[in-house]
DSSP file (Angstrom, degrees, kcal/mol; ACC not computed):
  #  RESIDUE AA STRUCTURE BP1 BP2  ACC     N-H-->O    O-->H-N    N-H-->O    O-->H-N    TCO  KAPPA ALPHA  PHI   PSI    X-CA   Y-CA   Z-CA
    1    1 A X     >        0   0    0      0, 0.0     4,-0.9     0, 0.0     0, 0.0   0.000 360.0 360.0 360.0 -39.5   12.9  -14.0   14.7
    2    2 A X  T  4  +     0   0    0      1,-0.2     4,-0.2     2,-0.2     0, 0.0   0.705 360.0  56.5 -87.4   3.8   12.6  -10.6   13.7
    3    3 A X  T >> S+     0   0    0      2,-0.2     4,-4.4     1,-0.2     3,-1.1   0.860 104.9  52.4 -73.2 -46.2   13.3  -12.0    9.6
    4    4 A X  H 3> S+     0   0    0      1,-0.3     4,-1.5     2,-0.2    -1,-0.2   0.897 105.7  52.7 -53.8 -32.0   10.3  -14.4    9.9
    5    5 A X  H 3X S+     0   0    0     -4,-0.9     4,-0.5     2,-0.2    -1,-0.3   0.659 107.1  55.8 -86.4 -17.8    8.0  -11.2   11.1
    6    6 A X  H <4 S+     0   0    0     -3,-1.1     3,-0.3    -4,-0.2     4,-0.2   0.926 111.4  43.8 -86.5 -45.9    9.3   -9.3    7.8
    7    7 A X  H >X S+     0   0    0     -4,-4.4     3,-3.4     1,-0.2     4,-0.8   0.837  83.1  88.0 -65.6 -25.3    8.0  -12.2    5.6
    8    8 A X  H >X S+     0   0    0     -4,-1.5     3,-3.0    -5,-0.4     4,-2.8   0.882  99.5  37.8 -33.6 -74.5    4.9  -12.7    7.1
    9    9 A X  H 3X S+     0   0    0     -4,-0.5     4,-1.5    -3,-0.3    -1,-0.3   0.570 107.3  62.6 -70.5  14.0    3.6   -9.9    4.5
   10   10 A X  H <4 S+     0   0    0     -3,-3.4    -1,-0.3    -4,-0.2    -2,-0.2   0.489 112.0  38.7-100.0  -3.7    5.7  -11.1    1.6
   11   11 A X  H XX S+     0   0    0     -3,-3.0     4,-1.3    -4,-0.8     3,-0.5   0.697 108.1  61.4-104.3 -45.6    3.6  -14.7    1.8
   12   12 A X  H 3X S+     0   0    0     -4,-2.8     4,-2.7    -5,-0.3    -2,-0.2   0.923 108.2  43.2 -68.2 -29.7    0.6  -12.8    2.5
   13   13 A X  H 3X S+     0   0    0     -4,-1.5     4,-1.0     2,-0.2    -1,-0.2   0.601 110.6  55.8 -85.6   5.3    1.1  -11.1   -1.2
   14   14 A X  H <> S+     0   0    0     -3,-0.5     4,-1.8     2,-0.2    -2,-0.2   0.867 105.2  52.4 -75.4 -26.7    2.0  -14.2   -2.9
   15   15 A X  H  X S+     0   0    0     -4,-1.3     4,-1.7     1,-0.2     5,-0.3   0.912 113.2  40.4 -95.6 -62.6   -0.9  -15.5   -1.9
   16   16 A X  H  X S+     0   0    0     -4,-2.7     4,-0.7    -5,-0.3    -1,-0.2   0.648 113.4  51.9 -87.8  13.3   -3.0  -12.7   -3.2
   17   17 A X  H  X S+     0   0    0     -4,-1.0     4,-2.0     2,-0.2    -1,-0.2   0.652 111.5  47.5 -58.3 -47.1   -1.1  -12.3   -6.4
   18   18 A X  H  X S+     0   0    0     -4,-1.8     4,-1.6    -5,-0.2    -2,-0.2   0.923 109.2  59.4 -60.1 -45.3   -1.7  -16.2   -6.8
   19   19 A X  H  X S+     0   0    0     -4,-1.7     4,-1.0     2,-0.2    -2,-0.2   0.911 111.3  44.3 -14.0 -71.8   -5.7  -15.3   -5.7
   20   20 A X  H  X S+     0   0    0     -4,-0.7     4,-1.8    -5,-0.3     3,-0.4   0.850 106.4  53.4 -87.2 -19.0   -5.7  -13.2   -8.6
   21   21 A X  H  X S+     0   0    0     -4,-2.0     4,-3.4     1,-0.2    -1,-0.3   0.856 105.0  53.7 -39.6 -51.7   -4.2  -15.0  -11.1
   22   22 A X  H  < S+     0   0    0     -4,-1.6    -1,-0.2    -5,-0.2     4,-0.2   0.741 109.9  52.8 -68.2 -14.3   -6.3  -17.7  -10.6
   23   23 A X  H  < S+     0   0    0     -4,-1.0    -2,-0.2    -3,-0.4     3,-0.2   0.806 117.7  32.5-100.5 -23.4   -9.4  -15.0  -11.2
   24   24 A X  H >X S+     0   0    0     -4,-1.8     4,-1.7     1,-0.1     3,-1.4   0.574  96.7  85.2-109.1  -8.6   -8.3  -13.5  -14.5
   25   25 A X  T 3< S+     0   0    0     -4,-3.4    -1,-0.1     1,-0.2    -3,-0.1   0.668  83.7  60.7 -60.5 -10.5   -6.5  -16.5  -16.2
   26   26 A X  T 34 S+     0   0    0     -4,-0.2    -1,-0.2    -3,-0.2     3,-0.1   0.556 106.0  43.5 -82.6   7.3   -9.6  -17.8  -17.5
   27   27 A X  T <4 S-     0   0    0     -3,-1.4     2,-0.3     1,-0.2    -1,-0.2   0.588 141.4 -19.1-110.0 -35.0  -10.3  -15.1  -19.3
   28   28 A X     X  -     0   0    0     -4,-1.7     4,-0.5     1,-0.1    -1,-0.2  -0.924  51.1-151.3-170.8 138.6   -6.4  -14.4  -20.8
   29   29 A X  H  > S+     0   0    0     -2,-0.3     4,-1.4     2,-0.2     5,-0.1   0.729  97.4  50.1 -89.2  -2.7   -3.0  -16.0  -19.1
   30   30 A X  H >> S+     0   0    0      1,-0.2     4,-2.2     2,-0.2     3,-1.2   0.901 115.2  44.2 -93.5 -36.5   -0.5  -13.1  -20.3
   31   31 A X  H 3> S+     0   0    0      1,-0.2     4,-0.7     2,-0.2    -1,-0.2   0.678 110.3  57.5 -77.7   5.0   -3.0  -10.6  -18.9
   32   32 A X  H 3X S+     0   0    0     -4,-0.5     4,-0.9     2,-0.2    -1,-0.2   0.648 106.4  50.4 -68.9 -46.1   -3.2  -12.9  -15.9
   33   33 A X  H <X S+     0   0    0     -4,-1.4     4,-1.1    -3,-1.2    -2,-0.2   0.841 109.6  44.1 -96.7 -24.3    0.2  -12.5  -15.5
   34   34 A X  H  X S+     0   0    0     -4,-2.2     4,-1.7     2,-0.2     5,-0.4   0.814 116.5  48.4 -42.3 -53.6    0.6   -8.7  -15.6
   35   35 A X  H  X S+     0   0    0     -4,-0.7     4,-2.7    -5,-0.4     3,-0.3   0.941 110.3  49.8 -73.2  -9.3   -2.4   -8.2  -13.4
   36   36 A X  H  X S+     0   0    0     -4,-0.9     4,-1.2     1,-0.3    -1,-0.2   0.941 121.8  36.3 -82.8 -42.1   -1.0  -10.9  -10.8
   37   37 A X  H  X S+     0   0    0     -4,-1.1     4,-4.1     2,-0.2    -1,-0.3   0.674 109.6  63.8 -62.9 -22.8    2.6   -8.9  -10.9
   38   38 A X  H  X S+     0   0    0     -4,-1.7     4,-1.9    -3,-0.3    -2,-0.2   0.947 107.2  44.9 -94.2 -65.9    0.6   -5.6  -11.1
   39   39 A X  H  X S+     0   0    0     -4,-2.7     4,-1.3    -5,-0.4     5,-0.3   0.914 111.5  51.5 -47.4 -69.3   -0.7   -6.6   -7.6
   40   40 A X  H  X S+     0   0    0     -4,-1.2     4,-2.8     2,-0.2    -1,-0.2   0.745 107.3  46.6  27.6 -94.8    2.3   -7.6   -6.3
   41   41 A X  H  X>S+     0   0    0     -4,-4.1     4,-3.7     2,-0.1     5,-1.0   0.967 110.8  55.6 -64.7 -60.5    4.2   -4.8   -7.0
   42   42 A X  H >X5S+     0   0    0     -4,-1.9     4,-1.5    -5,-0.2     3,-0.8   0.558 119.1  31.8  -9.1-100.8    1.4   -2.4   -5.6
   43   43 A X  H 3X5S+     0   0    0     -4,-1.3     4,-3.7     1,-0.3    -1,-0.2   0.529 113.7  62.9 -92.9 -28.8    1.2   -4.0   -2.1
   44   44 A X  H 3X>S+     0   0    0     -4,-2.8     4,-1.9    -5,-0.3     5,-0.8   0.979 111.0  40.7 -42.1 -64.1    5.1   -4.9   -2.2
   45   45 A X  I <X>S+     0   0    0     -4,-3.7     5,-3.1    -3,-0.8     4,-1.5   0.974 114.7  52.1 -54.3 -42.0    5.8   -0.9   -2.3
   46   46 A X  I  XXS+     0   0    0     -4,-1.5     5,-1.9    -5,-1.0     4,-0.9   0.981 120.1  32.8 -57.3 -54.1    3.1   -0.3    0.1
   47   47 A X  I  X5S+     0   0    0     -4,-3.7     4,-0.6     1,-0.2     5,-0.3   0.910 129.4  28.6 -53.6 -65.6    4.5   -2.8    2.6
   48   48 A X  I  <5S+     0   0    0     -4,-1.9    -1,-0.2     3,-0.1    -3,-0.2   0.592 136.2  18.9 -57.1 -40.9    8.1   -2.7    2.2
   49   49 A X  I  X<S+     0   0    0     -4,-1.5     4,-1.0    -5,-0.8    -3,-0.2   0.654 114.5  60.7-127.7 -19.8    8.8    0.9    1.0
   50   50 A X  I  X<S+     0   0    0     -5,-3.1     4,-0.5    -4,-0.9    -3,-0.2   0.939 108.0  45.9 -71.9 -50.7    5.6    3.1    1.9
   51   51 A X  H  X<S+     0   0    0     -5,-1.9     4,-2.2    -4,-0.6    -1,-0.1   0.817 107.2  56.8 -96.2  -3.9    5.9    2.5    5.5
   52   52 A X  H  4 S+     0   0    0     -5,-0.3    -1,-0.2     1,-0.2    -2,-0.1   0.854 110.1  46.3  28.9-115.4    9.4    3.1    5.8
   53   53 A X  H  X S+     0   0    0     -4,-1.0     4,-1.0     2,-0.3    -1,-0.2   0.259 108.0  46.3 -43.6 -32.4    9.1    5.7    4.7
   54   54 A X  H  X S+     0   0    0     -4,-0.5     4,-2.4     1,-0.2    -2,-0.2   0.750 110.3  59.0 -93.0 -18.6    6.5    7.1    6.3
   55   55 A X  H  X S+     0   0    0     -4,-2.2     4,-1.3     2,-0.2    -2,-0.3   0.855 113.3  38.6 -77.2 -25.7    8.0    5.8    9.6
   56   56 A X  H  4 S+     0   0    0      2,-0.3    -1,-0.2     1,-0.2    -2,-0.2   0.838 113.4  57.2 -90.6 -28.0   11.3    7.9    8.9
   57   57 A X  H >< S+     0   0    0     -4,-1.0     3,-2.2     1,-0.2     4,-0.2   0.964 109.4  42.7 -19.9 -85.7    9.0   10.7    7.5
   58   58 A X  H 3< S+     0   0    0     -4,-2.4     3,-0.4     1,-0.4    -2,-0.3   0.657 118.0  52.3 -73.7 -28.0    7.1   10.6   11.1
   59   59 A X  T 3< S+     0   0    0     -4,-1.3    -1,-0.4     1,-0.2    -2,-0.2  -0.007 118.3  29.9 -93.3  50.5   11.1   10.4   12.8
   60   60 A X  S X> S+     0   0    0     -3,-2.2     4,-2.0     4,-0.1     3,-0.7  -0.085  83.0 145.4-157.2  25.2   12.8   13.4   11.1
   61   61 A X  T 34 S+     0   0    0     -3,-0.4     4,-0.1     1,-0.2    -3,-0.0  -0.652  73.3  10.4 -67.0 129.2    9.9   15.3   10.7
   62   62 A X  T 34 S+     0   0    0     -2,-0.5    -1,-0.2     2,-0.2     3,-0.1   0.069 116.6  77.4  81.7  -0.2   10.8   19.3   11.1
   63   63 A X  T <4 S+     0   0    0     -3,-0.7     2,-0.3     1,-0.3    -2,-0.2   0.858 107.6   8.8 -92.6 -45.2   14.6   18.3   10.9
   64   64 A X  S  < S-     0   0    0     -4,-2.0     2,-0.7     2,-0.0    -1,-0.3  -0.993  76.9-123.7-134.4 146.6   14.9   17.7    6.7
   65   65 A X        -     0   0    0     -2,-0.3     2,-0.4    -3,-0.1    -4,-0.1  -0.899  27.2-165.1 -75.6  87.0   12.3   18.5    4.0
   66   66 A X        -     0   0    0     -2,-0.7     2,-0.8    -9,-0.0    -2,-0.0  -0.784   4.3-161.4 -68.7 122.9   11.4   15.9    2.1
   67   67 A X        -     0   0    0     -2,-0.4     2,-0.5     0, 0.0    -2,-0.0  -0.828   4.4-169.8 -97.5 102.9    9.6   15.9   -1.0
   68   68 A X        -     0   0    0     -2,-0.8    -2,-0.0     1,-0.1     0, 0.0  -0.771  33.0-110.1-102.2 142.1    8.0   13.5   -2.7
   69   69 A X        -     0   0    0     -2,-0.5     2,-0.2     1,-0.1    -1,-0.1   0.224  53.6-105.6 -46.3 179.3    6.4   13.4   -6.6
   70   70 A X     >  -     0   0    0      1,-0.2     4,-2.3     4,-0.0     5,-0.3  -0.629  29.2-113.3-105.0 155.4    1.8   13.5   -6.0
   71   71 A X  H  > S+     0   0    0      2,-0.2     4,-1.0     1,-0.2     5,-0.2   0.614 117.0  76.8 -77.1  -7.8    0.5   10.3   -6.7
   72   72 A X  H  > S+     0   0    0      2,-0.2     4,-2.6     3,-0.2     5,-0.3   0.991  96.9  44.5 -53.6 -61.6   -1.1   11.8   -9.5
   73   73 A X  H  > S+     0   0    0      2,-0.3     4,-2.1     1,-0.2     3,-0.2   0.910 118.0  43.8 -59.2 -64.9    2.6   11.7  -11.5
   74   74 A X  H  X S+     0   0    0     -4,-2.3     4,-1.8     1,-0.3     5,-0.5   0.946 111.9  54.5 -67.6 -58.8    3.2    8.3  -10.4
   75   75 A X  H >X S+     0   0    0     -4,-1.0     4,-2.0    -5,-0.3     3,-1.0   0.867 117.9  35.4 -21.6 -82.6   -0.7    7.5  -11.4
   76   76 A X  H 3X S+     0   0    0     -4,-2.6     4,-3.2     1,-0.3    -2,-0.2   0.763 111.3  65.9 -86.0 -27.3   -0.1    9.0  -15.1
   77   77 A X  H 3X S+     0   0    0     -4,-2.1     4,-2.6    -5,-0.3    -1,-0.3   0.991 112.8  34.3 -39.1 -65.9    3.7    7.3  -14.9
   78   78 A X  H <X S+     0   0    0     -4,-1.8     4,-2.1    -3,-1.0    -2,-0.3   0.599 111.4  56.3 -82.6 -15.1    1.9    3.8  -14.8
   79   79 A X  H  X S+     0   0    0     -4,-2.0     4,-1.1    -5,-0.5    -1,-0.2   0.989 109.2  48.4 -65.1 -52.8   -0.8    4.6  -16.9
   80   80 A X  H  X S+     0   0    0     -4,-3.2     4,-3.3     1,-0.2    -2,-0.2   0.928 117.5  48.0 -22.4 -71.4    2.1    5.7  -19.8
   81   81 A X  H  X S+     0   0    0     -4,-2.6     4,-1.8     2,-0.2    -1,-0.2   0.815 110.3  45.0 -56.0 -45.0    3.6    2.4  -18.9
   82   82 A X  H >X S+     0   0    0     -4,-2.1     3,-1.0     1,-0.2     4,-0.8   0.872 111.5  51.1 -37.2 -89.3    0.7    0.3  -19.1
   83   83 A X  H 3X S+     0   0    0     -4,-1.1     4,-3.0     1,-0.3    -2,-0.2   0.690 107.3  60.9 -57.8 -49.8   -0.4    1.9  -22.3
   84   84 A X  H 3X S+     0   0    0     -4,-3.3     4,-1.1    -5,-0.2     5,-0.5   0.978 103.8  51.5 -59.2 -56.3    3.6    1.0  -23.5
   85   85 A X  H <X S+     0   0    0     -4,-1.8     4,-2.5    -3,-1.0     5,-0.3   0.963 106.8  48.5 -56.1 -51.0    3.0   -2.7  -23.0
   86   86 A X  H  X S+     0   0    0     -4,-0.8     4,-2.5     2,-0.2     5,-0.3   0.985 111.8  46.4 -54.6 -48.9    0.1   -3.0  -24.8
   87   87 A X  H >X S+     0   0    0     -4,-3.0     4,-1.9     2,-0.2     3,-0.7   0.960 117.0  49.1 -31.3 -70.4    1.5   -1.2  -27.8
   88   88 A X  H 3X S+     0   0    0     -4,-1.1     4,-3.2     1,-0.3    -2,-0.2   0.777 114.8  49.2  -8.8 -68.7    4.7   -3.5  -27.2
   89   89 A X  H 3< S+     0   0    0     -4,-2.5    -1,-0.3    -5,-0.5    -2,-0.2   0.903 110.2  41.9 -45.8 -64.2    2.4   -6.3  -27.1
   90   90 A X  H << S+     0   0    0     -4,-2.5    -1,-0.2    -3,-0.7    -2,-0.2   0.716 119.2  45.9 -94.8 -23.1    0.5   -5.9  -29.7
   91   91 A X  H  < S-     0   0    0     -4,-1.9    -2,-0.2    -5,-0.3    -1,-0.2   0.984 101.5-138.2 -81.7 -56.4    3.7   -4.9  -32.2
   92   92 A X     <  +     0   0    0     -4,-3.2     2,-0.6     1,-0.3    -3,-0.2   0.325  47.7 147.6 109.1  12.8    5.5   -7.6  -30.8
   93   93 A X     >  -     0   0    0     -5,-0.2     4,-0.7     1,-0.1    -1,-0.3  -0.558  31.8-156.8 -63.0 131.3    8.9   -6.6  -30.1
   94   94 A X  H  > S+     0   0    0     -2,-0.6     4,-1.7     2,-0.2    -1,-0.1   0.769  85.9  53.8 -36.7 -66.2   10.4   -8.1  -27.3
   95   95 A X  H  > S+     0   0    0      2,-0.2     4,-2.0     1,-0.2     5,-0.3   1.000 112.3  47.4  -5.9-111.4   13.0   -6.0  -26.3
   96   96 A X  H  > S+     0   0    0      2,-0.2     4,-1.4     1,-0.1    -8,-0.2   0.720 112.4  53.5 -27.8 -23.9   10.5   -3.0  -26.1
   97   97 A X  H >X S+     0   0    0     -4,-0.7     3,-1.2     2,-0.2     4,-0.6   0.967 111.0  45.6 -77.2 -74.4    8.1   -5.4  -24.1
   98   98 A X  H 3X S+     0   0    0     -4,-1.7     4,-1.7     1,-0.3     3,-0.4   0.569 112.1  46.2  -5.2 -67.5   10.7   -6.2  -21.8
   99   99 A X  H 3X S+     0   0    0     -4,-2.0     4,-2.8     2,-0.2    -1,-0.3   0.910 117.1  48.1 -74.3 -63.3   11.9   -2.6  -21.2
  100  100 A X  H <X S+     0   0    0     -4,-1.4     4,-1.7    -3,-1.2    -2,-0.3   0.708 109.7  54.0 -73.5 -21.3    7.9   -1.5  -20.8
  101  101 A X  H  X S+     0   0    0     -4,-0.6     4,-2.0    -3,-0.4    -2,-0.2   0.720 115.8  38.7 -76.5 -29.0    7.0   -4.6  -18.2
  102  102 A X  H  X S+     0   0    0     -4,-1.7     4,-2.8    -5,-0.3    -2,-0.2   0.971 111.7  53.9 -75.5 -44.8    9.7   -3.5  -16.2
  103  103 A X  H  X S+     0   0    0     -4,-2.8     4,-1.3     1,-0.2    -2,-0.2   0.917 118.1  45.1 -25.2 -65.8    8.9    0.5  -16.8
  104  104 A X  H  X S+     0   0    0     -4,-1.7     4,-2.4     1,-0.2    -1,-0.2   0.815 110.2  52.4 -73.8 -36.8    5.3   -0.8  -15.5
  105  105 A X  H  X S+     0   0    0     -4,-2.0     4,-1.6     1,-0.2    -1,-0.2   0.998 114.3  37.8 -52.0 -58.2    6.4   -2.9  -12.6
  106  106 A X  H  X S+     0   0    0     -4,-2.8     4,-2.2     2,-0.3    -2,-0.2   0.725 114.0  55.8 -71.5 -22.6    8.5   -0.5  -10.9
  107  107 A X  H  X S+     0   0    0     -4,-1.3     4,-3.5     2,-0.2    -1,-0.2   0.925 111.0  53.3 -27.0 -68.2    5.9    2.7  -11.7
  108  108 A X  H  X S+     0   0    0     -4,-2.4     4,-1.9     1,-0.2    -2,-0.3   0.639 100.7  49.1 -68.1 -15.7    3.8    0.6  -10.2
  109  109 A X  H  X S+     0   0    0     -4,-1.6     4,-3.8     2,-0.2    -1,-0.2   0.929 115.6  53.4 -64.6 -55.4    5.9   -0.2   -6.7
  110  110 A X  H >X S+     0   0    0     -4,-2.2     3,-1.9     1,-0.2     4,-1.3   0.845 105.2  49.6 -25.4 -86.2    6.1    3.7   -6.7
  111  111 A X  H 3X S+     0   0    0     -4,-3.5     4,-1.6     1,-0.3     5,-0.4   0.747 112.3  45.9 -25.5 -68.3    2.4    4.0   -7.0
  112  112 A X  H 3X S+     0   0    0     -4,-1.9     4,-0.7     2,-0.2     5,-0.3   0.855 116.0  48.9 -73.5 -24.2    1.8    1.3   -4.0
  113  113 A X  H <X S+     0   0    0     -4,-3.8     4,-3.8    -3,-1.9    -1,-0.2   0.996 115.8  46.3 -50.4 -61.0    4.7    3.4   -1.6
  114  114 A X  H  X S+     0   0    0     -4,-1.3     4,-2.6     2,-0.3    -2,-0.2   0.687 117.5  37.9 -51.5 -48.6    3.0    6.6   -2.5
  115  115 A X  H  X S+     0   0    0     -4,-1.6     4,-2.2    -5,-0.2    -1,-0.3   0.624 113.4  56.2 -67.2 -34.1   -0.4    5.6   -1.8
  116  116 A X  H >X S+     0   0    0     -4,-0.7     4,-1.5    -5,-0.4     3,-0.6   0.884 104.7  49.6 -72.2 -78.5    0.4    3.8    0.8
  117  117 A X  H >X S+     0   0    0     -4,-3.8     4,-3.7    -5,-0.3     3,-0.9   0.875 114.3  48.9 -29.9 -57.5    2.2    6.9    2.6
  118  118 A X  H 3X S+     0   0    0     -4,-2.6     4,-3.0     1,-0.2    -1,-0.2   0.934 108.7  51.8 -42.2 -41.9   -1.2    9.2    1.9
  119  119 A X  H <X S+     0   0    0     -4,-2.2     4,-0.8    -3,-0.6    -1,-0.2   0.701 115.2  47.9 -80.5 -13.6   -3.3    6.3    3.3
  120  120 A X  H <X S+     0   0    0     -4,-1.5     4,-0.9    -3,-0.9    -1,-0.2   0.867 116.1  37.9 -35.9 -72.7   -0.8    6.6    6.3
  121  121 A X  H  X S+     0   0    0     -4,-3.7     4,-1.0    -5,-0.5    -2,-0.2   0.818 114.1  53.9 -84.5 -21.9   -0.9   10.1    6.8
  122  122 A X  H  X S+     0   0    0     -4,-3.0     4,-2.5    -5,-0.4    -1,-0.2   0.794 108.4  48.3 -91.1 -19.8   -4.1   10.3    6.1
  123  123 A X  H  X S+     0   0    0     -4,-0.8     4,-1.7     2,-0.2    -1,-0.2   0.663 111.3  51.1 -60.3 -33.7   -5.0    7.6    8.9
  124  124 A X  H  X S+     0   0    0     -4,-0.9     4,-1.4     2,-0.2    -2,-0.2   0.550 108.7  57.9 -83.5 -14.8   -2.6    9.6   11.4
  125  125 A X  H >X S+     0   0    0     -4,-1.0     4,-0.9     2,-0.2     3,-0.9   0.994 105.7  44.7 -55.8 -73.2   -5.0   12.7   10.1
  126  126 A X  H 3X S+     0   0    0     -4,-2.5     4,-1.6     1,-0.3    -2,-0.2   0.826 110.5  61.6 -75.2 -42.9   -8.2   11.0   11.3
  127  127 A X  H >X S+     0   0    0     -4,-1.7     3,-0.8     1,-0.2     4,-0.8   0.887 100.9  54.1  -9.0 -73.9   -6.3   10.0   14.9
  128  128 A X  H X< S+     0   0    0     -4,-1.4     3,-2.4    -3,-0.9    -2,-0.2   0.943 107.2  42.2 -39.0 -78.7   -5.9   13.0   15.7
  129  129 A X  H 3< S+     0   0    0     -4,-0.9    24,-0.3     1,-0.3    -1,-0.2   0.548 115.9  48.5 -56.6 -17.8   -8.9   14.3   15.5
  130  130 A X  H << S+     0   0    0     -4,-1.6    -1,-0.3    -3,-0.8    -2,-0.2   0.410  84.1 153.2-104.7   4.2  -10.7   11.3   17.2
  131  131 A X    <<  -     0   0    0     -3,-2.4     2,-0.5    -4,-0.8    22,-0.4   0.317  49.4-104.5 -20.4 147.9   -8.4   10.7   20.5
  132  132 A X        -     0   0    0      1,-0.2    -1,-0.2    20,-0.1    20,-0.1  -0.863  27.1-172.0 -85.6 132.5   -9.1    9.6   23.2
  133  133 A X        -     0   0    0     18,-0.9     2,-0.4    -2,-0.5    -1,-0.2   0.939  66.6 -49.4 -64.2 -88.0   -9.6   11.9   26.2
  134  134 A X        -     0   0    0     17,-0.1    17,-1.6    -3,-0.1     2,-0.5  -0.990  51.4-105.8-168.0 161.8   -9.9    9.5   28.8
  135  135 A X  B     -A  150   0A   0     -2,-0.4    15,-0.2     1,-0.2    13,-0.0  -0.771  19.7-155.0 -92.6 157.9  -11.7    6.4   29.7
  136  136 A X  S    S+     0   0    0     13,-1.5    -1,-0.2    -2,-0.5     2,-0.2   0.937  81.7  29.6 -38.5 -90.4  -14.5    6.4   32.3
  137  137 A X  S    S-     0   0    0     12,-0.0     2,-0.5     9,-0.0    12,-0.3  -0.548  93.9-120.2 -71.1 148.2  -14.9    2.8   34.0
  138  138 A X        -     0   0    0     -2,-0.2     2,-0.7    10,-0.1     9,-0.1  -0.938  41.4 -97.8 -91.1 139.2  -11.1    1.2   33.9
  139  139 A X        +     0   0    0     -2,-0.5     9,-0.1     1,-0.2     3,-0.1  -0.408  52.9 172.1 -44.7  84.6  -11.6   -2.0   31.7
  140  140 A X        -     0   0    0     -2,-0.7    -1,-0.2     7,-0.2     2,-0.1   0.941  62.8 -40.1 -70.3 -46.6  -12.0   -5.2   34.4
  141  141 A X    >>> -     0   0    0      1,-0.2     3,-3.7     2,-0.0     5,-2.3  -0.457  29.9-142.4 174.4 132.3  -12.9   -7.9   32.3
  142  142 A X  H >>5S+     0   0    0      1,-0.3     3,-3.0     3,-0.2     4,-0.6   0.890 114.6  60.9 -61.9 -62.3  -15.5   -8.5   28.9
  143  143 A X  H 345S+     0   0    0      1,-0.3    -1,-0.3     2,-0.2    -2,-0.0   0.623 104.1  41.7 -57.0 -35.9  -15.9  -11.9   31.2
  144  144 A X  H <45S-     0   0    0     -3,-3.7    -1,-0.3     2,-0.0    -2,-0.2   0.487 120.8-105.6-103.5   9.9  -17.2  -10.1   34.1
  145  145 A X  H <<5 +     0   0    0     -3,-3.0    -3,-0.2    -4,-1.0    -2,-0.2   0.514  64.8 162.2  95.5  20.7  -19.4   -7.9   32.2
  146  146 A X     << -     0   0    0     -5,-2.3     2,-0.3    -4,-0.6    -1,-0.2  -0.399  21.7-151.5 -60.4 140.0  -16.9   -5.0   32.8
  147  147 A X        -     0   0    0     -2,-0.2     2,-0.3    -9,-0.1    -7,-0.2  -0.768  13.9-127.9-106.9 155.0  -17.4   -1.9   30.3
  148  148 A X        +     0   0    0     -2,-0.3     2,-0.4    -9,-0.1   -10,-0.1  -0.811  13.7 178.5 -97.2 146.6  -15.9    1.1   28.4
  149  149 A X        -     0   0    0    -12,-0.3   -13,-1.5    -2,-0.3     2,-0.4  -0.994  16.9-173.1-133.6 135.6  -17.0    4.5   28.3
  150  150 A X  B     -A  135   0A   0     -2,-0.4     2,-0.6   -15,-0.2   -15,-0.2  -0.992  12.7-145.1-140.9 134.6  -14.6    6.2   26.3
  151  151 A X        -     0   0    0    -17,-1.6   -18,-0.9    -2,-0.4     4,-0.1  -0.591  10.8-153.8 -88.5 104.4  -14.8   10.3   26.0
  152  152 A X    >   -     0   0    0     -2,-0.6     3,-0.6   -20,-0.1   -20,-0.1  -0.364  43.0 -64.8 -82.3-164.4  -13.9   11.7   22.6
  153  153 A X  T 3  S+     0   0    0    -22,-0.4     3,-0.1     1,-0.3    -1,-0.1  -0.416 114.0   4.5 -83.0 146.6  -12.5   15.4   22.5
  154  154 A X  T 3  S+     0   0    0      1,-0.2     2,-0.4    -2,-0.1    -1,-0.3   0.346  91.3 140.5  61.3 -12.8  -14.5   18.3   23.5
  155  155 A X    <   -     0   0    0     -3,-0.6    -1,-0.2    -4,-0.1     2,-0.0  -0.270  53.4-120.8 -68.2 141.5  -17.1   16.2   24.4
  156  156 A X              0   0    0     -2,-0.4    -1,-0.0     1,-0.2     0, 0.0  -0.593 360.0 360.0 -78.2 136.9  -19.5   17.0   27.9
  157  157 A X              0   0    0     -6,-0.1    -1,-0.2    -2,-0.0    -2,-0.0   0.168 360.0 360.0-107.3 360.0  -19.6   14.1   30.9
């Protein structure tokens, strides 16, 4: 049961890796097939390794110091690597292509962990700041025309 709940987001990026394929192959199929992996990896890392991570982050917080590289370096990582595959490409060894697609993939999983953990923390940021206090009415039912009043922090009743 709980396998089926893990794939759920590994079909929902096949699906939009296939989505984008289908939007940039008419224009070029190899660069079709880069962006389609490109995607992929991105949302793969976010899903699979960003929150994780950010969940193990959020349990062992003040017990070990973790560090992780800025998304900048992983940003300018996969820009390098992009910028290798096209050389590659365009010289046409193989090898070197090979070597730089992989370079670019895995850059690029980084890049979607990494970004994913900021958009994380930075989501647990904006929480904070918006809590809820406490609700007014208790919630009876949208059916019976019941309502919320809901207090944010510091705010006057």
């Amino acid at each position: 049961m709980m396998f089926r709940y893990a794939l759920y987001p590994l079909i929902g990026i096949l699906y939009a890796s296939y989505y984008t394929y289908l939007v940039v192959s008419p224009l070029n199929n190899e660069v079709a097939a880069v962006t389609s992996g490109l995607v992929a990896a991105g949302m793969l890392g976010f899903i699979y390794i960003g929150i994780p991570l950010y969940s193990a982050g959020r349990a062992i917080r003040g017990k070990v110091r973790v560090s992780m590289p800025s998304s900048y370096h992983v940003f300018g990582c996969s820009a390098i690597c992009g910028l290798l595959v096209g050389m590659t490409y365009v010289s046409g060894g193989e090898f070197a292509l090979g070597v730089a697609t992989l370079s670019l993939v895995l850059s690029t999983l980084a890049l979607g962990a990494s970004l994913g953990i900021h958009v994380l923390r930075y989501i647990d940021f904006a929480y904070r700041f918006t809590a809820i206090v406490a609700i007014s009415k208790p919630l009876k039912s949208f059916a019976c025309g019941g309502s919320i009043r809901l207090r944010l922090r510091g705010e006057k009743v």
